[in-house]
VEXTORNU-359680 format. One record per residue (C-alpha): x, y, z; residue in three letters. Coordinates in steps of 0.5 Angstrom, whole numbers, padded with zeros to 4 digits, always signed. Layout:
BEGIN
XYZAla;...
***
This chain:
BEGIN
-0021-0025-0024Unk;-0019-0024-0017Unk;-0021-0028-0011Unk;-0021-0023-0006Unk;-0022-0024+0002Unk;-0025-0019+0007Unk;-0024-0020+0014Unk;-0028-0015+0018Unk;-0034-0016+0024Unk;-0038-0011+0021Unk;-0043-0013+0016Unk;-0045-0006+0014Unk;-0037-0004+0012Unk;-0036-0012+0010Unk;-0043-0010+0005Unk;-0040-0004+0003Unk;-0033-0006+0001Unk;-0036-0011-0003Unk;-0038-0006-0008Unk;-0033-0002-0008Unk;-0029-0008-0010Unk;-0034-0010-0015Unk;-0035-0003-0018Unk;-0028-0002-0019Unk;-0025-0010-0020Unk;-0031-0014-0024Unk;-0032-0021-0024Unk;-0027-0022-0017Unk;-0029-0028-0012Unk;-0030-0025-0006Unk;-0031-0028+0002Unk;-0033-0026+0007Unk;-0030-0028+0015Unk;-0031-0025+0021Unk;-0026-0027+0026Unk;-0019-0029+0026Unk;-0020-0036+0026Unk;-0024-0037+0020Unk;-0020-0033+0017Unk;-0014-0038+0018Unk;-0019-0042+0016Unk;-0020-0040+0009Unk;-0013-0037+0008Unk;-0010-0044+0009Unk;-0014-0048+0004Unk;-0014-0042-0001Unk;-0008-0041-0003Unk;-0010-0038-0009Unk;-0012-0032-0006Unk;-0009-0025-0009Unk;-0012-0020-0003Unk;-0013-0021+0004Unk;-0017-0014+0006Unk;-0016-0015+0015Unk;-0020-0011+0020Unk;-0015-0010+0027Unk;-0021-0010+0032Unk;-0024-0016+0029Unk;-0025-0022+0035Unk;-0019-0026+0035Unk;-0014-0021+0033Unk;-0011-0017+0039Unk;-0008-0012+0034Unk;-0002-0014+0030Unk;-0002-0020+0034Unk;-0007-0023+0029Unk;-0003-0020+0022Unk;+0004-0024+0025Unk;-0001-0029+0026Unk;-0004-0030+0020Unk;+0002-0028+0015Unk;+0005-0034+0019Unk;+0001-0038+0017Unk;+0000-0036+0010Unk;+0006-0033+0008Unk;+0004-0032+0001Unk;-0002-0029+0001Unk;-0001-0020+0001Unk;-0004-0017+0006Unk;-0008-0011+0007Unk;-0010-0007+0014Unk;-0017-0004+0013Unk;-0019-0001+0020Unk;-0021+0006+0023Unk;-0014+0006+0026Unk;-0011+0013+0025Unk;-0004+0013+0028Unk;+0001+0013+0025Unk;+0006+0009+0029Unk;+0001+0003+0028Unk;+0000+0004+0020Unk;+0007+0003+0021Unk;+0008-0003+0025Unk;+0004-0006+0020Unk;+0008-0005+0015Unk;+0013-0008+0019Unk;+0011-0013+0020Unk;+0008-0016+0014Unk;+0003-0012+0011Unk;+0003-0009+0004Unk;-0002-0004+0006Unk;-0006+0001+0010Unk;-0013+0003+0009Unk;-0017+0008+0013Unk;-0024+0006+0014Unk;-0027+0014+0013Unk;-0022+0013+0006Unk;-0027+0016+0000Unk;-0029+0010-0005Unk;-0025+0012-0011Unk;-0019+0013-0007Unk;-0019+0005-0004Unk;-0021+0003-0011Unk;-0015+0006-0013Unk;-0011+0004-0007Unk;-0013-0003-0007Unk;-0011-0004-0014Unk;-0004+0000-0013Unk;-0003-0007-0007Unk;-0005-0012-0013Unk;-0001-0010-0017Unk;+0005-0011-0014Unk;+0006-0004-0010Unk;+0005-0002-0002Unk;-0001+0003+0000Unk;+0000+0008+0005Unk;-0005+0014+0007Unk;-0001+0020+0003Unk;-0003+0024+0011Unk;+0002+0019+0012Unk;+0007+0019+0008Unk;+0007+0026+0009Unk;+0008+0026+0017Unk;+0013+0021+0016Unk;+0017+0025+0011Unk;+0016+0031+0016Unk;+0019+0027+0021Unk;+0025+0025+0018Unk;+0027+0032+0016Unk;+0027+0034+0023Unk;+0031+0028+0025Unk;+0035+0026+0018Unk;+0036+0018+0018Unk;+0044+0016+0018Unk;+0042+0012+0011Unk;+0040+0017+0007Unk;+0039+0015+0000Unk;+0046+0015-0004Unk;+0046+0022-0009Unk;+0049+0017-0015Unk;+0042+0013-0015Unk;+0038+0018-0016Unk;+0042+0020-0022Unk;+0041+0014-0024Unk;+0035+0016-0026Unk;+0032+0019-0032Unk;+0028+0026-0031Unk;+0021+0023-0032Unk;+0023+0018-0027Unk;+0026+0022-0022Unk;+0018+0027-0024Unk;+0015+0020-0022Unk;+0018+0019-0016Unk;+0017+0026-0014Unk;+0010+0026-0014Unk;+0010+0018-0011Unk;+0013+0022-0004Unk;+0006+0026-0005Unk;+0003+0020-0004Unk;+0000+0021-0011Unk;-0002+0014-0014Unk;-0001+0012-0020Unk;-0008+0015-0024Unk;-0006+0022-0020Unk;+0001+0021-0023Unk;-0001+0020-0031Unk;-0007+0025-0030Unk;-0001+0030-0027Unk;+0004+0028-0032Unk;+0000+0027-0038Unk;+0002+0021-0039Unk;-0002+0013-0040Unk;-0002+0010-0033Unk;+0001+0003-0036Unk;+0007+0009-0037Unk;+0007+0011-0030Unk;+0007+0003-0027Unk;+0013+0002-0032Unk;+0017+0008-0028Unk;+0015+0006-0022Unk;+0018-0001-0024Unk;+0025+0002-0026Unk;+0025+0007-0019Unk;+0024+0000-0014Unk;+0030-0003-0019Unk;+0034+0003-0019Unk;+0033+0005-0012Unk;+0035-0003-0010Unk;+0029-0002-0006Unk;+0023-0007-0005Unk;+0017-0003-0005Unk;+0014+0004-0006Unk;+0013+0005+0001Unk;+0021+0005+0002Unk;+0022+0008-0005Unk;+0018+0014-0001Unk;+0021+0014+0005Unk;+0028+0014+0003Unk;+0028+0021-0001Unk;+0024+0024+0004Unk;+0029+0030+0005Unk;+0032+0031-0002Unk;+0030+0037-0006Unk;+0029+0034-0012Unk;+0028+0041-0016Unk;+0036+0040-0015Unk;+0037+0034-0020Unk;+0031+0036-0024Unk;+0036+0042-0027Unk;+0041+0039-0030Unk;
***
């Protein structure tokens, strides 16, 4: 069972995440704060938290000002952003600064399910539109770093067709479904990636092959 905090000014969208988590993730705790400082509050005295899903625009929050805070204070708590901001630069930021997700507010319901248990079991969610413009980006201007040919042929080619389908913002249910394979399967791969990769989370797994061709090291 899950204890699960939502943090969001609006009582209409903090009703219909509830049961989107209820619906998807049965028998969670959940609780419910509308500001920053109540949600200080409650994640300071709980500390058997698994999820803080948290609104940008909330009264207290002044952005990303609010996440620092917050992951200051509780450190060990993973938290999600679920907010109506599409820019990628703050989906971004966010990440940067202590996030482990990004959720858009106009994100489908299967689609949040999916992306919140993605966050609960240990990965990093991006929105694929913006995984897929970042990936644009570095194409146009290929990063100095990029990841070294010797690590991605340490993988095996169920990895590297796992990996694949992770740089097109595929989740790990999408993945098993495409690959025909059981999703537990699929969250063993991705485990092996993020270890071979000497990487921390999807998101950097993603971002790093961002310019490979992977039909090159699917051949052989």
């Amino acid at each position: 069972m899950y204890n699960i905090l939502i943090a969001d000014d609006h009582p209409l969208f903090r009703e219909a995440i509830c049961n989107v988590i209820r619906s998807g993730f049965p028998g969670c705790h959940i609780i419910e704060t509308a500001d920053l400082d109540s949600t200080l509050l409650l994640a300071t005295e709980h500390d058997s938290l698994d999820l803080i899903l948290l609104d940008l625009n909330m009264p207290g929050m002044s952005g990303l000002n609010g996440l620092m805070t917050l992951r200051n204070e509780a450190p060990t708590i993973p938290v999600v952003i679920v907010s109506a901001e599409q820019d990628k630069h703050i989906v971004l930021q966010a990440i940067t600064y202590g996030a482990v997700g990004f959720i858009t507010k106009s994100t489908p319901r299967e689609q949040m399910t999916d992306a919140i248990e993605q966050v609960l079991n240990g990965h990093v969610y991006l929105p694929a539109e913006i995984i897929r413009s970042e990936q644009s980006n570095t194409r146009r201007t290929p990063r100095e770093a990029t990841i070294a040919p010797e690590l991605l042929q340490a993988l095996t080619r169920k990895q590297l067709q796992v990996l694949e389908r992770m740089a097109k913002g595929e989740s790990n249910k999408q993945i098993a479904y495409n690959l025909d394979i059981a999703e537990t399967t699929v969250k063993a791969h991705v485990s092996a990636i993020l270890r071979k990769l000497n990487v921390h989370n999807r998101v950097q797994a993603i971002l790093s092959v961002g310019d490979i061709d992977f039909s090159t090291y699917l051949r052989r």
